[in-house]
LUMSELUM-742672 format. One record per residue (C-alpha): x, y, z; residue number from 1. Coordinates in steps of 0.5 Angstrom, whole numbers, plus 500, padded with zeros to 3 digits. Example, Ala and Ser with C-alpha at 12.3 -4.5 7.8 and 13.67 -1.06 7.14 Angstrom:
BEGIN
<node px="525" py="491" pz="516" num="1"/>
<node px="527" py="498" pz="514" num="2"/>
//
This chain:
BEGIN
<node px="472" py="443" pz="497" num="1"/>
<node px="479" py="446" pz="498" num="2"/>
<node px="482" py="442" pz="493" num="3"/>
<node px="477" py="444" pz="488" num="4"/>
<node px="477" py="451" pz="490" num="5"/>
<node px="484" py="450" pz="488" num="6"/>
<node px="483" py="446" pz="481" num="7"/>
<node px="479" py="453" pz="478" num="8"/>
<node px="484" py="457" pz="480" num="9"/>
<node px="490" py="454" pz="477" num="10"/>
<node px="488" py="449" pz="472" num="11"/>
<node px="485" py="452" pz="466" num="12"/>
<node px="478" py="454" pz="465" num="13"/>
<node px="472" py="451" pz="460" num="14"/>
<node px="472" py="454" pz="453" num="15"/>
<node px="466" py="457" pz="454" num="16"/>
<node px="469" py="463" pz="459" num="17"/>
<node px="472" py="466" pz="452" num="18"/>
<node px="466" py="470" pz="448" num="19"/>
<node px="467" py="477" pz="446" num="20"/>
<node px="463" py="480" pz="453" num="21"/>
<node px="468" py="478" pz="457" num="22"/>
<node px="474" py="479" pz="452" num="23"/>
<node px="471" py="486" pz="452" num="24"/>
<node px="471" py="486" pz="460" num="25"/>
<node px="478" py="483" pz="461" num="26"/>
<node px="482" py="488" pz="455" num="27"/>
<node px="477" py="494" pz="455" num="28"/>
<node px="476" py="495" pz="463" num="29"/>
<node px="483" py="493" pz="465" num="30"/>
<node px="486" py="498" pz="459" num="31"/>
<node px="482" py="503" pz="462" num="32"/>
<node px="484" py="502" pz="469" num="33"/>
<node px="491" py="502" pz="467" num="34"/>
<node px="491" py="508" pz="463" num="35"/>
<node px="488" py="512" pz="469" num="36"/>
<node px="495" py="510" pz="473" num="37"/>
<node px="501" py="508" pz="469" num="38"/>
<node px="499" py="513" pz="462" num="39"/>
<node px="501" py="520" pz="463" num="40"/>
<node px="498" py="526" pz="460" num="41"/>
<node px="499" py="534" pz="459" num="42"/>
<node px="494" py="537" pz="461" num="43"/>
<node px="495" py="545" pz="463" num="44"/>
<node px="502" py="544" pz="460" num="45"/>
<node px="502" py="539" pz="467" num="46"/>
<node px="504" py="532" pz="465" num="47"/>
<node px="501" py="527" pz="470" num="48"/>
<node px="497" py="520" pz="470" num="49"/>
<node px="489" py="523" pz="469" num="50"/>
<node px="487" py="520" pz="476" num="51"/>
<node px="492" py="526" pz="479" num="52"/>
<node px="490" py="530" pz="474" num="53"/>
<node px="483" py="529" pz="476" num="54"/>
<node px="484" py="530" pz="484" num="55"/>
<node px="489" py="537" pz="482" num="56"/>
<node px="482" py="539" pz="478" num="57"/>
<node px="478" py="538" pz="484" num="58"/>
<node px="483" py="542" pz="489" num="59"/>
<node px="483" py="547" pz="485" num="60"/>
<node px="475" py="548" pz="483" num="61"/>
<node px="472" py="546" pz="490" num="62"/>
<node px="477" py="550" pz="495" num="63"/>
<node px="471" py="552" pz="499" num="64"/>
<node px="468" py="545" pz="500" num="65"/>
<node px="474" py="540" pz="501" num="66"/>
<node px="477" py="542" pz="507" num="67"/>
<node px="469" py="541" pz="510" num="68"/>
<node px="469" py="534" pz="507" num="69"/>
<node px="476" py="531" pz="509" num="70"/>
<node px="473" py="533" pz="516" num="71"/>
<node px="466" py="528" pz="516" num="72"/>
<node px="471" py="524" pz="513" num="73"/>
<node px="475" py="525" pz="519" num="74"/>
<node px="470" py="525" pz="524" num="75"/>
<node px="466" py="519" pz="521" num="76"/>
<node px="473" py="514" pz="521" num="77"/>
<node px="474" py="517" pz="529" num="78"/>
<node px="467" py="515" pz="530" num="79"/>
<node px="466" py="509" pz="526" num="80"/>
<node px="470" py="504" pz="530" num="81"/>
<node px="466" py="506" pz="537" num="82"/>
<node px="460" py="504" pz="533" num="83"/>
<node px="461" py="498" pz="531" num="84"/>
<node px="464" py="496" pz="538" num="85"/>
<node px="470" py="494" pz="535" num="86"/>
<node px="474" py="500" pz="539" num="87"/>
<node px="478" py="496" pz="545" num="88"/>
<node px="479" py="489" pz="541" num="89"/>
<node px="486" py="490" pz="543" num="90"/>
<node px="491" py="494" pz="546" num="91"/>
<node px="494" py="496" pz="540" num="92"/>
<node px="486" py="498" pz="537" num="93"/>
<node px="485" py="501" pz="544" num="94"/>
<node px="491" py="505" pz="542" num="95"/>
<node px="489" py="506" pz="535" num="96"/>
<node px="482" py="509" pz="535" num="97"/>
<node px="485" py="513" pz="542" num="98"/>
<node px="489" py="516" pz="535" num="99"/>
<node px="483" py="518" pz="531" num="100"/>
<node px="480" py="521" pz="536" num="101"/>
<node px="485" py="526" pz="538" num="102"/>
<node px="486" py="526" pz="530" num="103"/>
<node px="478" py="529" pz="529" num="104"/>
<node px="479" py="534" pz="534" num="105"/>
<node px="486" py="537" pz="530" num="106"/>
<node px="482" py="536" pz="524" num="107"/>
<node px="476" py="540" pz="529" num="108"/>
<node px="482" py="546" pz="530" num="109"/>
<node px="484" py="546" pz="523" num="110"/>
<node px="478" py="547" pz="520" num="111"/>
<node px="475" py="553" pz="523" num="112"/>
<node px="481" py="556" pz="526" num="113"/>
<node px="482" py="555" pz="532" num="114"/>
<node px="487" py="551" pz="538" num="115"/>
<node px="494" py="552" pz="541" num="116"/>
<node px="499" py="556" pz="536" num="117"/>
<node px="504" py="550" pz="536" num="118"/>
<node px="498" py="547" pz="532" num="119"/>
<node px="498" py="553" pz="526" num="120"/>
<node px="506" py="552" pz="525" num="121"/>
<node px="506" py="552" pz="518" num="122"/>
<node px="511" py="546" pz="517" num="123"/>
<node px="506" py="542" pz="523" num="124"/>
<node px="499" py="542" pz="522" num="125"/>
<node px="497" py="546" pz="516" num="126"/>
<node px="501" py="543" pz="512" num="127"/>
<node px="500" py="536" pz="514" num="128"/>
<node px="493" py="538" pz="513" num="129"/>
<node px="493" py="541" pz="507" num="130"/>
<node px="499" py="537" pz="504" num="131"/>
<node px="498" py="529" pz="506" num="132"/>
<node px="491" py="528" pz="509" num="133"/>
<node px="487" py="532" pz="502" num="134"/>
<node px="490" py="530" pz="497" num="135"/>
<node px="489" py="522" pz="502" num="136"/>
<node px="481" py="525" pz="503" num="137"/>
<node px="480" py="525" pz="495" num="138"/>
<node px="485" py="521" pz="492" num="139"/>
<node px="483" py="514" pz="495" num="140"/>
<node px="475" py="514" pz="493" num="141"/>
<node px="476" py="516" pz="488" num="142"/>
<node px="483" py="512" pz="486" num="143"/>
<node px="478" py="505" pz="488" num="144"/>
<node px="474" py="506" pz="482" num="145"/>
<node px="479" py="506" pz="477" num="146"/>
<node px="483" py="500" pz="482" num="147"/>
<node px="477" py="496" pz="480" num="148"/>
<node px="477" py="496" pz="474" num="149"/>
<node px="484" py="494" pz="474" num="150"/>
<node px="484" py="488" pz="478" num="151"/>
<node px="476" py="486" pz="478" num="152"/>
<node px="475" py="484" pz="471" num="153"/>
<node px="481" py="479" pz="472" num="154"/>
<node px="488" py="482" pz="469" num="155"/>
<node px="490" py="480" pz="476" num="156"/>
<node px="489" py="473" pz="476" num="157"/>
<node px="492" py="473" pz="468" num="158"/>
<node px="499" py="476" pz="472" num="159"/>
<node px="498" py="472" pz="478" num="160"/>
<node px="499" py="465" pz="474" num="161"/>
<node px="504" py="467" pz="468" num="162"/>
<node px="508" py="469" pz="475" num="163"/>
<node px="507" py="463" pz="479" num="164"/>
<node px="513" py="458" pz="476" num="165"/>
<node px="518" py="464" pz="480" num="166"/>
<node px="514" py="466" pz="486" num="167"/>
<node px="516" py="459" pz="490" num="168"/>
<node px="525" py="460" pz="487" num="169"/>
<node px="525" py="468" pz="489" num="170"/>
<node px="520" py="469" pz="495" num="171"/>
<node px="519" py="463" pz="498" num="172"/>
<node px="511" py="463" pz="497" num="173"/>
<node px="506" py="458" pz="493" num="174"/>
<node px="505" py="461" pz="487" num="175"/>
<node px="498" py="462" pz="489" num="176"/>
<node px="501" py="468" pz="493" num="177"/>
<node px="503" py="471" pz="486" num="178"/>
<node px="495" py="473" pz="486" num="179"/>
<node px="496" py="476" pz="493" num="180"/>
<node px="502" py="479" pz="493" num="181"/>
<node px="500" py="484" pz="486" num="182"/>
<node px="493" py="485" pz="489" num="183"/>
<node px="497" py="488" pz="495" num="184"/>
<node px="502" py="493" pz="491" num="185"/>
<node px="496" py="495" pz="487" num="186"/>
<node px="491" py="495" pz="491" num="187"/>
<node px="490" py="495" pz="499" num="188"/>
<node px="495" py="493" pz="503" num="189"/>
<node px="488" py="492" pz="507" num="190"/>
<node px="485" py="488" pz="503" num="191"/>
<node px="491" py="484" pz="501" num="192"/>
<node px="492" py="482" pz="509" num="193"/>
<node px="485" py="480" pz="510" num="194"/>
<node px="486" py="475" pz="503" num="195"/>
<node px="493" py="473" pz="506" num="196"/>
<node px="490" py="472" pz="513" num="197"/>
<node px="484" py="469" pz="510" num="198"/>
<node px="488" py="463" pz="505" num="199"/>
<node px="493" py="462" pz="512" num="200"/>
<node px="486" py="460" pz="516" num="201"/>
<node px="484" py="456" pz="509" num="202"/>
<node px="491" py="452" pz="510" num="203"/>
<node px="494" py="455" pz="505" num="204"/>
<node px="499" py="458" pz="507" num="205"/>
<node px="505" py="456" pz="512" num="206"/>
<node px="506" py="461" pz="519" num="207"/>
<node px="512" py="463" pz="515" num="208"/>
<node px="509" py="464" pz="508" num="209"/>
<node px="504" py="468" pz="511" num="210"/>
<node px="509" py="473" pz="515" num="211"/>
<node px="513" py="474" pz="508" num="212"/>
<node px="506" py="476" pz="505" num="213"/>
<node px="504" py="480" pz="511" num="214"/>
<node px="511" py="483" pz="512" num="215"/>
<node px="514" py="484" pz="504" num="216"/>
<node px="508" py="485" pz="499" num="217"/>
<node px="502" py="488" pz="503" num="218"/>
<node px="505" py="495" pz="501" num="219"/>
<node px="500" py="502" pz="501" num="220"/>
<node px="497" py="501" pz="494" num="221"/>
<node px="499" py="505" pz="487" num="222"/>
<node px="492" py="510" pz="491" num="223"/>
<node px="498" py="512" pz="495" num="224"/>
<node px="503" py="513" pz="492" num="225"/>
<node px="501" py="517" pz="487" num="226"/>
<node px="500" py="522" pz="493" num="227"/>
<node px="507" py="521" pz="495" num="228"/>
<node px="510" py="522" pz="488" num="229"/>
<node px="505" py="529" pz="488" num="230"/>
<node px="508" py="531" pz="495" num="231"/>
<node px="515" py="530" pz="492" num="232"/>
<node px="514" py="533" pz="487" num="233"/>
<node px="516" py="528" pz="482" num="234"/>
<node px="510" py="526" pz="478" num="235"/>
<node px="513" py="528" pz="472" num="236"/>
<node px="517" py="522" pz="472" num="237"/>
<node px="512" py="518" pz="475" num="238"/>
<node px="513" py="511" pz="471" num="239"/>
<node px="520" py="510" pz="473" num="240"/>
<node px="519" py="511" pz="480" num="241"/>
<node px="512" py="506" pz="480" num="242"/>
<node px="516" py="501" pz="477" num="243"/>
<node px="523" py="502" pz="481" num="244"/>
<node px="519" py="502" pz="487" num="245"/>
<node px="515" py="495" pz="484" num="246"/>
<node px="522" py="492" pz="483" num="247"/>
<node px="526" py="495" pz="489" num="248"/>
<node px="520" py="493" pz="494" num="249"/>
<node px="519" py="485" pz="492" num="250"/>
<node px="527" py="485" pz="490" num="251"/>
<node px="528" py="487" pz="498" num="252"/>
<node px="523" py="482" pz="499" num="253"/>
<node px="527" py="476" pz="496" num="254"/>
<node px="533" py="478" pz="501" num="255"/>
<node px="530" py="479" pz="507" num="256"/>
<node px="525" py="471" pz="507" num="257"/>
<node px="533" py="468" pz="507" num="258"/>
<node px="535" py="472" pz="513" num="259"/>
<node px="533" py="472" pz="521" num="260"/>
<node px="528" py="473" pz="523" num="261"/>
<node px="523" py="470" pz="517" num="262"/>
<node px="528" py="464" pz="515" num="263"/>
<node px="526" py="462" pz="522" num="264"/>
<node px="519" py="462" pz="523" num="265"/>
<node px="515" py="457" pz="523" num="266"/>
<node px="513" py="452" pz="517" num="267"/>
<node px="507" py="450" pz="521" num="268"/>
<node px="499" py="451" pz="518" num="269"/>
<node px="494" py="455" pz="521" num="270"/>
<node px="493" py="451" pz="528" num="271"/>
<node px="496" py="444" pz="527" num="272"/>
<node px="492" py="444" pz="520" num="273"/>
<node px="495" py="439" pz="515" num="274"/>
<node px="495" py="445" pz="510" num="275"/>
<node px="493" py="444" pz="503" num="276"/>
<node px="498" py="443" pz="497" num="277"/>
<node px="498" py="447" pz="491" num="278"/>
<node px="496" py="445" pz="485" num="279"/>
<node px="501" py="447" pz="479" num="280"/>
<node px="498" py="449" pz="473" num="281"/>
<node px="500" py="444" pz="467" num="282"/>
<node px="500" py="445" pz="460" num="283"/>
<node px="500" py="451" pz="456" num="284"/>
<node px="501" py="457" pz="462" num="285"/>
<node px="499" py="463" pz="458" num="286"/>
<node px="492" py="459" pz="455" num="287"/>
<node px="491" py="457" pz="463" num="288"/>
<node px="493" py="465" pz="464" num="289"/>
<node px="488" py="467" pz="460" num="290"/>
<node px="482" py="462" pz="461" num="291"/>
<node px="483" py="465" pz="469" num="292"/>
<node px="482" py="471" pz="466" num="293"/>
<node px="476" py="470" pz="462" num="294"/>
<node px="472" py="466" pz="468" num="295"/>
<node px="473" py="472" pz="473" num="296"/>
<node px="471" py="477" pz="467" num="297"/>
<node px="465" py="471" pz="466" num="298"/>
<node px="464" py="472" pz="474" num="299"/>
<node px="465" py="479" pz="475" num="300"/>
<node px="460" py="484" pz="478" num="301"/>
<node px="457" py="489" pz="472" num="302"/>
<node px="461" py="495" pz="472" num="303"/>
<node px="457" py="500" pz="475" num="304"/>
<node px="455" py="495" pz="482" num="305"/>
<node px="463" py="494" pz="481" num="306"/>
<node px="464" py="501" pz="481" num="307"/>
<node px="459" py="503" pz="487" num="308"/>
<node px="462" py="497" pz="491" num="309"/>
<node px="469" py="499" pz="491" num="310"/>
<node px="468" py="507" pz="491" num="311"/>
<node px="463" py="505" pz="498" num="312"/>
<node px="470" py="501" pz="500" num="313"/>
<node px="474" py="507" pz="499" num="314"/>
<node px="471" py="512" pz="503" num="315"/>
<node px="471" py="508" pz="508" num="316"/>
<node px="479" py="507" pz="507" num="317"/>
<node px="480" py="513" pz="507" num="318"/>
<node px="475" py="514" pz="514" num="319"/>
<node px="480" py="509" pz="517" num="320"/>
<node px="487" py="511" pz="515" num="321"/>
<node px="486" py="520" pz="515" num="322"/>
<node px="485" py="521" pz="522" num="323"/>
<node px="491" py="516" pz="524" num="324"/>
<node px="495" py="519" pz="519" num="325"/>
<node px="492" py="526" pz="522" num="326"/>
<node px="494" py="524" pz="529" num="327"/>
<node px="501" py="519" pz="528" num="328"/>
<node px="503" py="524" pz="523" num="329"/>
<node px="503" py="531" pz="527" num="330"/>
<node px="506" py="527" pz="532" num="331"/>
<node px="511" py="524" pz="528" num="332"/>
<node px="513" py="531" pz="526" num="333"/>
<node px="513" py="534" pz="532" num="334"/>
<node px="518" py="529" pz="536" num="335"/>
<node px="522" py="530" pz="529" num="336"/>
<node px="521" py="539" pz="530" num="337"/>
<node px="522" py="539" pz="537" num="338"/>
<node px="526" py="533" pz="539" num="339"/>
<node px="531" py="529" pz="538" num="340"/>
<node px="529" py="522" pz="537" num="341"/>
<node px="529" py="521" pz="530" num="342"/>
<node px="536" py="524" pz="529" num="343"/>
<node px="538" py="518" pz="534" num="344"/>
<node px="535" py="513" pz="531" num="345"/>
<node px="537" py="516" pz="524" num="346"/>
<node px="544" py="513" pz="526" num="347"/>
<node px="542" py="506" pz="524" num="348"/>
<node px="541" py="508" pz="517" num="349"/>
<node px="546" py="514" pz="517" num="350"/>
<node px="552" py="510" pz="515" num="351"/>
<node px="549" py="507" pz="510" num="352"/>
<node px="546" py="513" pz="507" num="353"/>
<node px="553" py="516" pz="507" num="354"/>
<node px="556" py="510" pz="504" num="355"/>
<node px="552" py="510" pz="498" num="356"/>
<node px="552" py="518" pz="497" num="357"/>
<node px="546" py="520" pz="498" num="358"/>
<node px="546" py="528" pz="497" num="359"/>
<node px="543" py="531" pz="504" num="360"/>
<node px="546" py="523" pz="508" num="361"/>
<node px="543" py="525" pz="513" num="362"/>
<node px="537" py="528" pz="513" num="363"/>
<node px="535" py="522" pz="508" num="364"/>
<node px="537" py="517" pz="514" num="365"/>
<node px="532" py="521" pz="520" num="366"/>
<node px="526" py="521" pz="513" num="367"/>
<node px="529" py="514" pz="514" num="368"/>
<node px="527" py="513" pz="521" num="369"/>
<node px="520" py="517" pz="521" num="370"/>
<node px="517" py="513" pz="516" num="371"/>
<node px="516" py="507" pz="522" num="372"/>
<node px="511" py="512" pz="525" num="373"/>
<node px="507" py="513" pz="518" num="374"/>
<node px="510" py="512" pz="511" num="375"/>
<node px="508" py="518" pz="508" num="376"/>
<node px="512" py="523" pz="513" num="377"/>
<node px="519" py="520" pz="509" num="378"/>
<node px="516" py="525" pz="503" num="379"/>
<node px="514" py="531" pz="508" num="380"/>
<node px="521" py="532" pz="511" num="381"/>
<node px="525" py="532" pz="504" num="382"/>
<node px="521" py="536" pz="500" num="383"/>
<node px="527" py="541" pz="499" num="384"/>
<node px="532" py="535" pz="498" num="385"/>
<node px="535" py="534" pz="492" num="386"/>
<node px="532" py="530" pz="487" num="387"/>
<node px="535" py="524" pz="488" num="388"/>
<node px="534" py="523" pz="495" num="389"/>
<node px="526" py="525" pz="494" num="390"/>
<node px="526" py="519" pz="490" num="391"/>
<node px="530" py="514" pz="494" num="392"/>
<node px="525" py="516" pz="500" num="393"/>
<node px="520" py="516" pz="495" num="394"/>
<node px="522" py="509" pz="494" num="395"/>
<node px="523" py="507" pz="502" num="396"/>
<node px="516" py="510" pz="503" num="397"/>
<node px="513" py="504" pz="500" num="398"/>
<node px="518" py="498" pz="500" num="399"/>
<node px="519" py="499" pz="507" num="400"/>
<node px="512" py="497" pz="509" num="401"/>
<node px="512" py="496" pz="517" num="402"/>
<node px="509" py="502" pz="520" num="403"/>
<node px="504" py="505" pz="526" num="404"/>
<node px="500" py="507" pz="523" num="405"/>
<node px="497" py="502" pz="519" num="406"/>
<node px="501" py="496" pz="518" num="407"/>
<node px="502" py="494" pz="524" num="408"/>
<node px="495" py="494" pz="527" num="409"/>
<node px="493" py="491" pz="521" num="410"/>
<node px="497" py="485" pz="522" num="411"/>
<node px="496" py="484" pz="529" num="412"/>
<node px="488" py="485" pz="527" num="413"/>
<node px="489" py="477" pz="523" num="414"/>
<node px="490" py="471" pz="526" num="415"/>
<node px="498" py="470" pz="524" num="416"/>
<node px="501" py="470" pz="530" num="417"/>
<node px="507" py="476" pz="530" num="418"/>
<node px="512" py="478" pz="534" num="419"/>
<node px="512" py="487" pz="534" num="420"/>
<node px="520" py="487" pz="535" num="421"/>
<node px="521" py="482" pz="530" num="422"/>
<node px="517" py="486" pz="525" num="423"/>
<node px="521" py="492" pz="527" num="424"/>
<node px="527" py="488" pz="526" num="425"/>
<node px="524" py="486" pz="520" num="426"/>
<node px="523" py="494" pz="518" num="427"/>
<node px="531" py="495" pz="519" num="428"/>
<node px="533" py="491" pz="515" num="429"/>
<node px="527" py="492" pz="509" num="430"/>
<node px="530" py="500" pz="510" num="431"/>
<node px="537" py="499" pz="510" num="432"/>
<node px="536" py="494" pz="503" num="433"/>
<node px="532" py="500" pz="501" num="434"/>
<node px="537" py="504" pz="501" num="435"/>
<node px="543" py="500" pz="499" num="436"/>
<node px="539" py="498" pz="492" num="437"/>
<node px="534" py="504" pz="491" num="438"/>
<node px="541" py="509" pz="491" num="439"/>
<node px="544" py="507" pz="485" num="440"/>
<node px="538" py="506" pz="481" num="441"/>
<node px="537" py="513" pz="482" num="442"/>
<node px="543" py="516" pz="480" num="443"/>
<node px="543" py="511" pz="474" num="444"/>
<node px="535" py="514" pz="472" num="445"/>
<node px="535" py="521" pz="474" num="446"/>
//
């Protein structure tokens, strides 16, 4: 069954996918999912991709509703792992649903005004609030019904073998990661884990193919970064910093597969598995290329089923994610207000922040390190920065990848075993690479 699984995805498909329903499906909804996030409009004399524009549209018009919605969203997620019972899986878990707990009752205090003064710093949780986790609450849903457009109607799959003949040369994967990997930086660093953790238990994937997958695509999504570029106040030059940070994300990636520690994992399949080689497309690739296309477009969901499916999904992400953020943020901001732990840690990345010339060198190496708390509070902290260095941090958010917050739980949430220090390490070298190549191209662009 595997093989022929394999078969459809990489062989071409039958002539009789190609017909004009599923044309218009394939060129129709992925241009519209395209233009929702890489087009940018002026609206109001704001030129921004119409998804920020729609989500500014709401913030402004619906001030007095927002913050009671981000709140049941925020209560929802805290109570959601205690209902389906999956709250002490692990410790990691334990420890997690503990997070959104403490983050619900934050939420609580902010919303109606009440709690410790240390709280109501403007630069703590008002901020946090009002700055990240609003702009989180009603950008996710709605951002997933235009990724589902993107990616449901078979514009991925198209990529995914044009690409295959480069995945296994740069990345060291199978070309069928290609897939993967695009779903993961487009889509869900959730939703890319649970097809990574999914094909590894198939025996498709080697131990050390999934730790790369795992550790070097299953970044946050474009949702996400939109948000971050928002935060930074460079939406104005959103396409160059999306495709910088495609580049330097899978760029870093090709580094870090050939040194330790994921040069030295193990090559072995899921439990003693004799794994399922790939079966190479021959041929014409872009005819295979576009008969993958036409048969997911052929298989699709109808559009509004499809839509309603990913928006139900994207709430409960955000559910998932905001009181974390909430919580693990304040945190975060708090030991590097109050603290010296993120200064100490800064020091690992502060040469080198030094040597590529970055304007504020060292505040850009304690964003550096905070970002392994949670991937957004690396934007917080340069606000005022230079331009620059919010974009290189901007960058760093996304390619450094490892996070509390949420990656990590999510790998430890899979079958493939993985190691905390090792990922940390992992983590270490993604910043200092990040930083290293991401510098320069700013100062070229910018």
């Amino acid at each position: 069954m595997q093989m022929e699984a394999e078969k459809q995805v990489h062989q071409p498909q039958e002539e009789h996918h190609t017909n004009w329903q599923n044309i218009l499906k394939f060129i129709g909804y992925s241009f519209l999912g395209a233009f929702m996030f890489f087009i940018p409009i002026t609206i109001n004399g704001s030129s921004s991709i119409m998804l920020d524009h729609m989500v500014t549209f709401i913030r402004e018009n619906f001030t007095a509703v927002v913050p009671y919605y981000i709140l049941a969203v925020i209560v929802f997620g805290a109570v959601y792992p205690f209902a389906n019972k999956t709250w002490n899986k692990n410790k990691v878990v334990i420890g997690l649903s503990m997070f959104k707990v403490a983050g619900a009752i934050f939420a609580f205090m902010l919303v109606f005004d009440f709690g410790p003064a240390w709280l109501f710093n403007p630069d703590l949780g008002p901020f946090l609030f009002n700055s990240l986790v609003t702009s989180v609450g009603v950008l996710v849903p709605i951002g997933a019904v235009f990724l589902a457009l993107l990616v449901g109607y078979g514009f991925l799959e198209f990529i995914g073998v044009l690409v295959q003949p480069i995945m296994r040369p740069v990345w060291k994967t199978p070309g069928r990661s290609a897939i993967d990997a695009v779903a993961s930086f487009v889509g869900s660093y959730s939703i890319g884990m649970l097809i990574t953790n999914r094909v590894y238990k198939e025996g498709k994937y080697t131990l050390k193919e999934a730790w790369i997958i795992a550790t070097g695509f299953s970044t946050v999504s474009a949702t996400f970064m939109v948000v971050v570029a928002s935060t930074l106040d460079i939406m104005h030059i959103w396409n160059t910093y999306f495709w910088v940070t495609l580049f330097v994300t899978f760029l870093v990636t090709a580094i870090t597969v050939r040194i330790w520690p994921l040069n030295k994992v193990s090559e072995d399949y899921y439990q003693g598995q004799e794994g399922t080689p790939e079966i190479e497309v021959k041929g014409n690739r872009l005819k295979a290329a576009w008969d993958e296309g036409m048969s997911v477009a052929n298989n699709s969901l109808p559009l509004m089923k499809n839509v309603w499916i990913n928006f139900k999904d994207g709430v409960i992400m955000a559910a998932s994610i905001l009181p974390t953020i909430l919580s693990v943020g304040l945190l975060g901001l708090i030991l590097s207000t109050y603290t010296p732990v993120f200064d100490i840690i800064g020091y690992i990345f502060y040469p080198f922040t030094l040597l590529v010339q970055l304007p504020e060198p060292l505040l850009a190496a304690k964003a550096a390190a905070v970002e392994i708390a949670e991937m957004f509070l690396p934007a917080l902290m340069v606000v005022d920065a230079s331009l620059v260095t919010k974009f290189v941090m901007g960058v760093l958010s996304v390619s450094a990848i490892i996070f509390f917050s949420a990656t990590i739980p999510t790998i430890l949430a899979t079958d493939i075993e993985v190691s905390i220090p090792k990922l940390i390490i992992i983590w270490i070298e993604r910043t200092i690479l990040t930083i290293l190549i991401a510098t320069p191209i700013a100062f070229l662009l910018l």
